[in-house]
N, C-alpha and C positions, 0 to 999 in steps of 0.2 A: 504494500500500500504506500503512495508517494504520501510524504508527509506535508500537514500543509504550508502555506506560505504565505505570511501576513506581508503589506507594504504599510509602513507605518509613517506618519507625516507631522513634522513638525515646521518652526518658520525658519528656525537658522541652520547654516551646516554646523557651526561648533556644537551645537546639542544635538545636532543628528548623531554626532562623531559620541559623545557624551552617552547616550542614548543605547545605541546600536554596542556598546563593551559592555553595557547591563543587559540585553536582549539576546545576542548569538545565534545562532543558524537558526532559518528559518522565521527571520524578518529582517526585511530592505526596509534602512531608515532612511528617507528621504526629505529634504528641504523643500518648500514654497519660497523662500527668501520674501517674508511679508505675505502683504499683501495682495493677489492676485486677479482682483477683481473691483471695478470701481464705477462710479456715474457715468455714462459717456460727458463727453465734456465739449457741450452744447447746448442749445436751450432745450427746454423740454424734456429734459433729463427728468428730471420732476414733475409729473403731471396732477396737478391738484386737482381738476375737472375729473379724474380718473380713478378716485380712492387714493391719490398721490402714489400714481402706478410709478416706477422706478427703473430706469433704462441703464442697467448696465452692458460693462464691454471689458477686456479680459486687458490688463496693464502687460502691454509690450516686451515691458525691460524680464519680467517674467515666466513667459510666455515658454520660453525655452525648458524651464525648471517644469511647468505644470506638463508641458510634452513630457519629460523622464518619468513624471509622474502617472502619466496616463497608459507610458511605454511597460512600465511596471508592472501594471496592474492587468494586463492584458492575461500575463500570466501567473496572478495571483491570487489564492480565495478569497481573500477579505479586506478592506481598508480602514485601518485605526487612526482617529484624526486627533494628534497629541499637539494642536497646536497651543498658545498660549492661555492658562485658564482666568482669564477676562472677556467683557463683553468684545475686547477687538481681537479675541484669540478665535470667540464663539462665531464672531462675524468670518475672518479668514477660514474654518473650517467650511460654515453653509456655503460663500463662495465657490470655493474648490469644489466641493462634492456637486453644487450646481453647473460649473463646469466641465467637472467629468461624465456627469449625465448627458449634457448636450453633446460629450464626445462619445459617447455609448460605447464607455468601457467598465463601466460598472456591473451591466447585465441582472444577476437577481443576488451579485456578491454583498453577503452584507457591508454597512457603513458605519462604523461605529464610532464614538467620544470616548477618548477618556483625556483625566485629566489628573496632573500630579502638581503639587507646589513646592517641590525640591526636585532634582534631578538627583536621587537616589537608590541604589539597587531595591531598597524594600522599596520603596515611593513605587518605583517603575512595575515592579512587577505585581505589586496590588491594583494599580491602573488596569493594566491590562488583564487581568483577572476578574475586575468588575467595572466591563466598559457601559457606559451608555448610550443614550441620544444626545443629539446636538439640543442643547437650548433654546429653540423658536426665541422664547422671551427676550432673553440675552442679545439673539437673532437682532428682534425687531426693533426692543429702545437702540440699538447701533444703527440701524436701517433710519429709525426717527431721526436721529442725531446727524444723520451723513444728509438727509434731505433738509431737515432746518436749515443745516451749517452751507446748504447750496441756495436757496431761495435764499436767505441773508443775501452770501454774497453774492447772486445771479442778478438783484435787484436793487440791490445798496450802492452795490464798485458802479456800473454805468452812469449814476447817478454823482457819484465824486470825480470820474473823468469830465462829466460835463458843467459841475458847477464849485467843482475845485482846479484838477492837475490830470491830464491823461498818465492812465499808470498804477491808481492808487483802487484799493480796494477796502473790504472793510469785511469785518468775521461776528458773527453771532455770537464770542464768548472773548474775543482779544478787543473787540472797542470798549465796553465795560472795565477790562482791565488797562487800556489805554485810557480813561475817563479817571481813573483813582490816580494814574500818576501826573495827569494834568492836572487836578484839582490839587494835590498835593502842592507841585508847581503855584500855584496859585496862590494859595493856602501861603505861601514861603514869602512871595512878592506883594502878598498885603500884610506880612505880619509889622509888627511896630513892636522893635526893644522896648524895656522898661528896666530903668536903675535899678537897680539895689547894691546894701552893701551888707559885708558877715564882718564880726571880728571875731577871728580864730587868733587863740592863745595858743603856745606851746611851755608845756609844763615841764616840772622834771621831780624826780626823786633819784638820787645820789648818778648812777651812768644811765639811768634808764630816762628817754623823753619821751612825751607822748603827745598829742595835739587834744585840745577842747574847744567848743565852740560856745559862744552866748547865746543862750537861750531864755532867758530872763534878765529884765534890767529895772531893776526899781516897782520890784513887781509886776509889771507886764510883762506877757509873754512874746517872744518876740517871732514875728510870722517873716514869710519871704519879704513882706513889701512893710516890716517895721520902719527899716534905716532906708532913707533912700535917694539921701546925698550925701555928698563928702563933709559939709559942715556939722551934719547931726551924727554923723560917724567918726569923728573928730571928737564932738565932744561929748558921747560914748566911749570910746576909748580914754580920753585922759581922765574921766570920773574913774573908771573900774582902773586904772593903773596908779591914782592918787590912792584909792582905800588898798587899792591891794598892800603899795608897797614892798614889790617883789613877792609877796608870797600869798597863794589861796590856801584854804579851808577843806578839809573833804566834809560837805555837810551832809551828804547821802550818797547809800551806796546799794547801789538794788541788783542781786544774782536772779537769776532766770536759766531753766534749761528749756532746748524746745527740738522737734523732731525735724529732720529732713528728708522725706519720703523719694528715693527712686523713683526716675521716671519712667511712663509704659515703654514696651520694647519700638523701634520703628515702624511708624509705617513709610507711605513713600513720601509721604510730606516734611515730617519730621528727619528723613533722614537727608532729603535736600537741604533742609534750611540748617541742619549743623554740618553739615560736610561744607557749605557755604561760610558759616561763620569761623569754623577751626583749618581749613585748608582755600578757602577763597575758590572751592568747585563751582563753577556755573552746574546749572540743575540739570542740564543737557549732557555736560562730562560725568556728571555724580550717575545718572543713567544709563549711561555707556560703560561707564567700570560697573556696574552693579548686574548689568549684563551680564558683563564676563564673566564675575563670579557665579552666576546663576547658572548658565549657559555649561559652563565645567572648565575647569583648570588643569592641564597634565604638573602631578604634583608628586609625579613619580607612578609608574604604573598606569599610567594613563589616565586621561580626561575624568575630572570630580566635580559635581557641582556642590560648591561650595557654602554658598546661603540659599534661602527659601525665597519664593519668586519675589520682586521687588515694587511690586504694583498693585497694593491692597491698602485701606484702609480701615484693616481690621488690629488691635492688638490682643486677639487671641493667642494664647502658644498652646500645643498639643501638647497633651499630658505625656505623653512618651519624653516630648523635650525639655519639656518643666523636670519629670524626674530625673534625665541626664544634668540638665545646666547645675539641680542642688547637690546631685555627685558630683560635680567639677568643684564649683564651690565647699562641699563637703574639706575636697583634698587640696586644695591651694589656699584656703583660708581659714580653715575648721569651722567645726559645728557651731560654732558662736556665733558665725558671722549669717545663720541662717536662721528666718522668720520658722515658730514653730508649723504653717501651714502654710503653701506656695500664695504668693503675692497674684493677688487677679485684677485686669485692669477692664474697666470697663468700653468697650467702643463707642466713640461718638457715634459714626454711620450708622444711619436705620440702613443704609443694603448693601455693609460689612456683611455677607455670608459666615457663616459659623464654620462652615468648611475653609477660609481663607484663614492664614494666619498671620500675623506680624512679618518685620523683614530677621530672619534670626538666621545665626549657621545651622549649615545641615546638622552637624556633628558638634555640639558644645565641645567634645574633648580633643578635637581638632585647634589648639593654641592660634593665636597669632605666630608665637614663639615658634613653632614645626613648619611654619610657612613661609617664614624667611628663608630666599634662597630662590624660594618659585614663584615668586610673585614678583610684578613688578613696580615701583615706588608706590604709584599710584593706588594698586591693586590692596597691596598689602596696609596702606593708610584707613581705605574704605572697610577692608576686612574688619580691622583692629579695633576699630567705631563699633561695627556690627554688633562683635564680639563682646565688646566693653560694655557696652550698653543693655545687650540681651543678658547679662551673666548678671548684671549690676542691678536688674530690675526683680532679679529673685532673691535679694540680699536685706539683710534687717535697714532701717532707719537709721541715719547719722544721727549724734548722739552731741547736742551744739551748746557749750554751755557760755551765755553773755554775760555781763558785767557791765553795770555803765553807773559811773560816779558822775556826781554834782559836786563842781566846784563857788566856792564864792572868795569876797573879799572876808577876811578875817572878821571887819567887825558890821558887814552889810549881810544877811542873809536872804534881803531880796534881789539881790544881783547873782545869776548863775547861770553855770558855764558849763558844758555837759565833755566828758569823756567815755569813750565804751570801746569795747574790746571782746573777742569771742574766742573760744579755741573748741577744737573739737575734742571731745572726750572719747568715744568711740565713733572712728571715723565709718563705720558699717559698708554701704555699697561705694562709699566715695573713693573706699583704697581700691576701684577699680573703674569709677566713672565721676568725674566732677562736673555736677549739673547745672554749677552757679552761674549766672548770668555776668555776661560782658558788662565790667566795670564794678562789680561785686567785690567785696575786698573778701580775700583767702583766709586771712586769720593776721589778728592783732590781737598784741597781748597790751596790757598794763602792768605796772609794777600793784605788789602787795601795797594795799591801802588799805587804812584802820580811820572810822569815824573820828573826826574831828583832827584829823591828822594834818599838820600843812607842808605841802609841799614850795615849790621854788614855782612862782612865775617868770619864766627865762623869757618871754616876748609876746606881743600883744598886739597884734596889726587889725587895720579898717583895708578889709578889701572890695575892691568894688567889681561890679559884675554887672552882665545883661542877659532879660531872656534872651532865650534860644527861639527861633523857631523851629517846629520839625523839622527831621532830616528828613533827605528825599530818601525813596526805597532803594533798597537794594535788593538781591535777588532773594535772600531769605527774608527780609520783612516785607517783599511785594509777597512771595508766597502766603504766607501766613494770613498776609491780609484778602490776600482768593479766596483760601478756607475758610475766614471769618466771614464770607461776605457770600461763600456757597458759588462762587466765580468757578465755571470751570469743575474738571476732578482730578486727584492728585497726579492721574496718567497722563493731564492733557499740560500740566506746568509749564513743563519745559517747553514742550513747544506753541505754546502760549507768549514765553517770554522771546522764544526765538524769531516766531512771526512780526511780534513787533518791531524787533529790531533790523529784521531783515527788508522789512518794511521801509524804515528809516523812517517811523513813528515818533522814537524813543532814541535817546546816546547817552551812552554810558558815560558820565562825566566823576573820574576816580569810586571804581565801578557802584556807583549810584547812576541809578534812570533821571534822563533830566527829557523832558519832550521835545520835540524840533517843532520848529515854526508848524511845517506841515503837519503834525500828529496833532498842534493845537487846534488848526482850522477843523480839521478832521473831526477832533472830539466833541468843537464846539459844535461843527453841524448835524451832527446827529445825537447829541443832547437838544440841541434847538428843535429839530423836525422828527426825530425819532425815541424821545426822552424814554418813551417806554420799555423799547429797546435795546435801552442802553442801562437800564435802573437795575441798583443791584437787588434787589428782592424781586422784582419781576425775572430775574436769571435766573436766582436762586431756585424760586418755584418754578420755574421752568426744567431747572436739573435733577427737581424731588419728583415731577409729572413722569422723567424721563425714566429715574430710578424704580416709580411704582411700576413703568412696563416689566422692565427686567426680573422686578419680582415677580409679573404675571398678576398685579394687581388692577393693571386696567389697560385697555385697548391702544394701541401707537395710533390708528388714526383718526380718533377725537381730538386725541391731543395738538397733532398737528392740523384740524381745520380749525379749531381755537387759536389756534397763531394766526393762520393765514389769511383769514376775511381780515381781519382789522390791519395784518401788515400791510397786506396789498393794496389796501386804499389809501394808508399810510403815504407808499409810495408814489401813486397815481398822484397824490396831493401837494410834493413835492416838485414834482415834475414841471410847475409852474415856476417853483421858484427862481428869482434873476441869482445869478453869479455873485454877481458885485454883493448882493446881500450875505455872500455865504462866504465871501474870501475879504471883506473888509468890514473894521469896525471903528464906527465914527466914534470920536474923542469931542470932549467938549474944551476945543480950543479952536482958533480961529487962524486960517494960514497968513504968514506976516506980513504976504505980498499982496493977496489978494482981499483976504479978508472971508474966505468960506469956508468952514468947515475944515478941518483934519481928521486923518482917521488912518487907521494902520492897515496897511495892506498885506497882501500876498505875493509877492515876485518871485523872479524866477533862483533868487539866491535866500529867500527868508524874507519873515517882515523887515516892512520899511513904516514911516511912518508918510504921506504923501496928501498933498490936496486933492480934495472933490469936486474940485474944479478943472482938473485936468480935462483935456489935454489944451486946455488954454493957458492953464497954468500948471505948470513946470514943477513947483516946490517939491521937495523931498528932504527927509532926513533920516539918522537913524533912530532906530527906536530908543526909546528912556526908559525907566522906570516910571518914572512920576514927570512930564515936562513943566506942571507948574512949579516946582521946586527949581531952587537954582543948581548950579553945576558941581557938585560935590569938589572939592579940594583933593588933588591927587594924590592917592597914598606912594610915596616916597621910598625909592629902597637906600640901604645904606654904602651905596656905591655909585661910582660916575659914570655916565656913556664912553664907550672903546671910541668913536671916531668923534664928539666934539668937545667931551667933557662937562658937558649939563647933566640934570639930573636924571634918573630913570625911576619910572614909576610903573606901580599895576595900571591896565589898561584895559579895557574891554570892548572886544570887535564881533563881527557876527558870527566868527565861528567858537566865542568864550572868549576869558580873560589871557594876558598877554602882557611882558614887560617892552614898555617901548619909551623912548627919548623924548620930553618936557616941550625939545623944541622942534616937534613937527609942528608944520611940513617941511622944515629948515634941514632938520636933522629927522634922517629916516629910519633911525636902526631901531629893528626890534628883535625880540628875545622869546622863546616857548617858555610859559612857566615853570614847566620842569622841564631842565636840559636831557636832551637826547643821551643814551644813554651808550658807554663805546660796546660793543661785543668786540672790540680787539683783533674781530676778523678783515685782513686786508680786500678791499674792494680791489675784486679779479678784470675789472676791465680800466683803470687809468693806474693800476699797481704801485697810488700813491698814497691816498687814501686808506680808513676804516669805515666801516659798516657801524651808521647808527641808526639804535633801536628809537624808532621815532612814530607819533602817531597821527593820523588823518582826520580831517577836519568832520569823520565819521567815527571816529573812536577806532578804528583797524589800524591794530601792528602792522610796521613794514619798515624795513632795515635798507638805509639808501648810504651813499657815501657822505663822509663829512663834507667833501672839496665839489659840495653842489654847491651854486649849479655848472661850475667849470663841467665835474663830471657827474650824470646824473642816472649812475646806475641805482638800481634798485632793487629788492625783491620783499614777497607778500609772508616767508617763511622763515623762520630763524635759522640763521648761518653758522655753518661746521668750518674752521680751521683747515680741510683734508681736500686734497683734491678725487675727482670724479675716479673710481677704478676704470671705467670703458671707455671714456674721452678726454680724459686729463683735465676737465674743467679745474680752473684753481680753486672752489672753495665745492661745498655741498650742502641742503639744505635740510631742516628736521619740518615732516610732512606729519602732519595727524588728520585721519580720516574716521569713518564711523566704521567703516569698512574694511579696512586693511589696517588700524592703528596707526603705528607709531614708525614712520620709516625714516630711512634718508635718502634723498633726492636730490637729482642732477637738476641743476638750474635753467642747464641749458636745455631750449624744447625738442632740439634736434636729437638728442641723443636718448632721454626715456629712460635713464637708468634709474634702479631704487633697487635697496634692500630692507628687510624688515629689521629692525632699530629700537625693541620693548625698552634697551636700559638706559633709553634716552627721552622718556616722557617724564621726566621732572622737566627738563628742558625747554620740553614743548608746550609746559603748561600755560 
């Protein structure tokens, strides 16, 4: 009897490879690489008239994979579809299997699902021992989601070519999150500092100093906006430095202990926004590495997958790996360091599956420490977070004991000045995960203090200060702020943030999101004509509508004719609108020359500010902040101009701020704020020159020579020291793709050389 013979189908080859050392004879594992099946991409794709029938067509660049696919099966009994377990794993499976039927090589072979969230021998082979059906539900809120995300933009982008910029388009779930960082912008350009001032003391007792702050002065207590100019801070200080007399009082002295609870294991949010704030990963690279380890790792013995899949926002852990992580913990920290019952965290997601787990390693007893060696910088960074943080979340409470004295003048006791201090007593999950927030202080001690005891006032300053306004986001507080806001889900992040910028919505300005002229216009018009669409609680309910399909709790096309009557008239209503209404907004000032109206425009390089009088009248300028205000005083640096010797100061042009010389137009030099940066690599075409790491008026690294513009070689990739092996090029460059990693490559087009390059993505980062 021939035995049978499964073709098993997943979306990458590295977990085919991964895959096929747990399976053995008698199954072909094979790749879709993605996707393989998408809208056709033309109008009508979408037919709303039609139960919003849906017109796909089979993606090209694939096409070849789904032939080996179909080549396979011709002579095989059965088809297991192990692609990713998410709604876009459940979508690429129904794809293909719809595919393959229309290529009538299926026959009456069965089709089956299964679905694992480790690449694990036992994972793998309980899959396949209890496969099932594809997910219709899963199917369809994906189906919902790809036709929304198409009527958006099949009706929006036409609409911003003709009353914005040809070019521009606009997304059902990235304008929303383009709206948060323009209003933030905004938010930053009305704020208005406000004084204040503190007087921090620094104390002492015999070598020990410590710092305390005023907190009460004559009996009141003293709030941000107590002091809040130099003259009342003046003379607050010389009152409390007259009674002190060199020395304070300890008048109170209060102990405190308090708990510090571990946090849940990852999911895929949380593991963005700290792999962002401890290694500066964009959420796109955090992805990409989180891949690989999922995907399997050869770590000796071939291909392992290493953590559990990375694209959930569940923090369940399966009790198999709850009981291994408190025997790890058991033997590298002892029994102490474990709650007497495993730590359970509850999931925010109502449609976190119970089947989904957290982001954890396959194997707890798999170290970071056994892994150095096979990993690479990158790799083993992300691992060790994984690690740290999954082992740390089944570990007892830090154990945090405070202190905080009151000081005064010897013979005032309503003047008082506070010190405090913490130490950890037992540090619990911390001796393996520190969860304190940026800017949190680690631990401070104080000296032994006894009631009534006086120490040494060694110094007593009025310092002054201004609010702050917000910062702009960064990649981990734009995330955060998606989730709070129900923006999106945690699979769609990254290329959420990547759209925009690709866009050139948004630029990275010292990597915070600052908006570009065009992302403003953009956000303001469809906040103006499509507010609803843009509102973050109408998203949000729009992605809890989408979540109840997937659970099977309600139909996908209700949902989607609830959208569409009201967008498409939406549309139809805008369609009137003139341009000039949508790329300019009038200012309430009057042009100098003529006397009509100003108002800032749209051109072809960013706003300007310009008459509405044009084209009779001419005026132009650039934009200001505020133009009724006069012209700020130029902040001054503490050096001279190289070619006249006047002063140099910060300056601000349209592509950001800028050092340049007091006496333009006279004197023309200017300066990048921060100096390009040398890589020490000689520029291979005037072999006079080095290569500096310098950035475009787009935020994109590119390494050109210093001796521009005499010579104006360039390149978009960081430069290697080594010349090409196969054409002698003088230098070489370090390439990262999604696709091939981490390589190095001949500069030159004519030649095509590369080799693959793992121990050089620190480099590339």
């Amino acid at each position: 009897m021939t035995p049978e013979k499964t073709v098993v189908v997943v979306e990458s080859p590295a977990k085919a490879k991964t895959i096929k050392k747990y399976l053995g004879p008698g199954y072909e594992v094979l790749a879709s690489y993605g996707h393989v099946r998408d809208l056709v991409a033309k109008e009508g794709a979408v037919q709303p008239e039609q139960q919003f029938a849906m017109r796909y067509e089979g993606i090209e660049r694939n096409a070849r994979h789904v032939d080996a696919i179909a080549k396979a099966l011709r002579g095989a009994d059965r088809l297991l579809l192990a692609t990713d377990p998410d709604r876009e794993g459940e979508a690429i499976a129904w794809h293909l299997a719809e595919l393959l039927r229309d290529r009538k090589v299926l026959a009456d072979k069965p089709v089956r699902r299964v679905v694992f969230h480790e690449i694990t021998q036992r994972a793998i082979q309980e899959a396949v021992e209890h496969p099932g059906d594809i997910a219709m539900d899963l199917v369809n809120a994906q189906q919902a989601r790809r036709a929304l995300d198409y009527l958006v933009g099949f009706n929006i982008s036409p609409l911003l070519w003709k009353k914005i910029r040809r070019g521009l388009s606009a997304g059902r779930v990235q304008s929303p999150a383009l709206r948060l960082i323009v209003e933030r912008e905004e938010e930053i350009e009305a704020f208005q500092p406000r004084e204040y001032w503190t007087l921090d003391a620094s104390a002492g007792k015999g070598k020990a100093t410590f710092p305390a702050r005023l907190t009460q002065f004559e009996g009141d207590k003293i709030e941000q906006f107590s002091v809040v100019d130099a003259e009342r801070a003046g003379h607050v200080r010389d009152t409390i430095a007259r009674q002190a007399g060199g020395k304070l009082k300890v008048a109170a002295i209060t102990r405190r202990s308090r708990k510090r609870n571990p946090g849940p294991p990852f999911i895929t949010s949380t593991l963005q926004q700290e792999a962002s704030k401890r290694f500066g990963f964009t959420a796109q690279r955090t992805m990409r590495i989180a891949q690989q380890l999922y995907e399997g790792i050869d770590i000796g013995g071939g291909p392992v997958g290493l953590i559990t899949y990375m694209r959930t926002d569940s923090t369940s852990l399966a009790q198999e790996a709850v009981a291994e992580i408190r025997q790890v913990i058991d033997e590298r920290f002892g029994a102490d360091s474990l709650p007497k019952s495993p730590n359970v965290f509850k999931t925010k997601s109502k449609n976190a599956q119970e089947a989904h787990e957290a982001i954890r390693p396959s194997a707890a007893a798999r170290t970071p420490e056994s892994l150095r060696g096979h990993l690479a910088a990158e790799q083993l960074k992300l691992y060790t977070l994984i690690w740290n943080r999954t082992v740390a979340c089944q570990m007892n409470p830090a154990q945090i004991d405070t202190v905080a004295v009151d000081l005064c003048p010897p013979e005032n006791p309503m003047t008082l000045l506070r010190a405090s201090g913490s130490t950890v007593r037992e540090p619990g999950f911390l001796a393996v995960y520190d969860n304190r927030e940026e800017g949190e202080e680690a631990e401070s001690n104080l000296p032994a203090l006894e009631q009534d005891e006086l120490v040494e006032l060694r110094s007593l300053e009025a310092n002054q200060h201004f609010t702050e306004p917000p910062p702009r986001f960064n990649e981990a507080s734009l995330i955060k702020a998606l989730e709070e806001f129900g923006i999106g889900r945690p699979s769609t992040y990254a290329s959420i943030i990547t759209t925009l910028q690709q866009r050139e919505y948004v630029l990275l300005d010292g990597k915070r999101f600052r908006p570009s002229d065009v992302g403003r216009v953009v956000s303001r018009f469809l906040t103006e004509f499509f507010t609803q669409y843009v509102d973050y609680d109408f998203t949000a309910k729009l992605e809890d509508e989408l979540d109840a399909v997937s659970r099977g709790e309600s139909d996908w096309v209700p949902v989607l004719e609830r959208f569409w009557k009201p967008f498409n008239e939406r549309v139809e209503q805008t369609a009137s609108v003139a341009r000039r209404d949508v790329t300019t907004q009038q200012l309430d000032e009057a042009c100098p020359e003529c006397g009509k109206p100003l108002a800032i425009r749209l051109g072809k390089r960013g706003n300007f500010i310009g008459c509405t009088g044009y084209p009779e009248c001419k005026y132009t300028r650039d934009v200001k902040t505020d133009s009724s205000e006069p012209e700020p005083a130029p902040e001054l640096l503490d050096r001279k101009c190289p070619e006249c010797g006047g002063d140099l100061a910060y300056k601000r042009g349209r592509y950001g701020r800028f050092i340049g010389c007091v006496n333009y137009p006279t004197c023309k030099h200017v300066e990048p704020l921060n100096k390009p940066k040398d890589t020490g690599v000689g520029c291979p075409d005037c072999k006079q020159g080095t290569l500096m790491e310098r950035k475009s008026r787009y935020g994109k690294l590119f390494y050109s020579c210093n001796r521009y513009p005499d010579c104006k070689y360039a390149v978009w990739d960081p430069p290697l020291p080594e010349p090409c092996p196969k054409c002698g090029h003088a230098i070489m460059t370090i390439k990262t793709t999604k696709r091939r990693g981490v390589e190095k490559l001949c500069p030159d087009k004519t030649c095509g050389y590369r080799e693959a390059a793992p121990e050089l993505a620190d480099n590339a980062a």
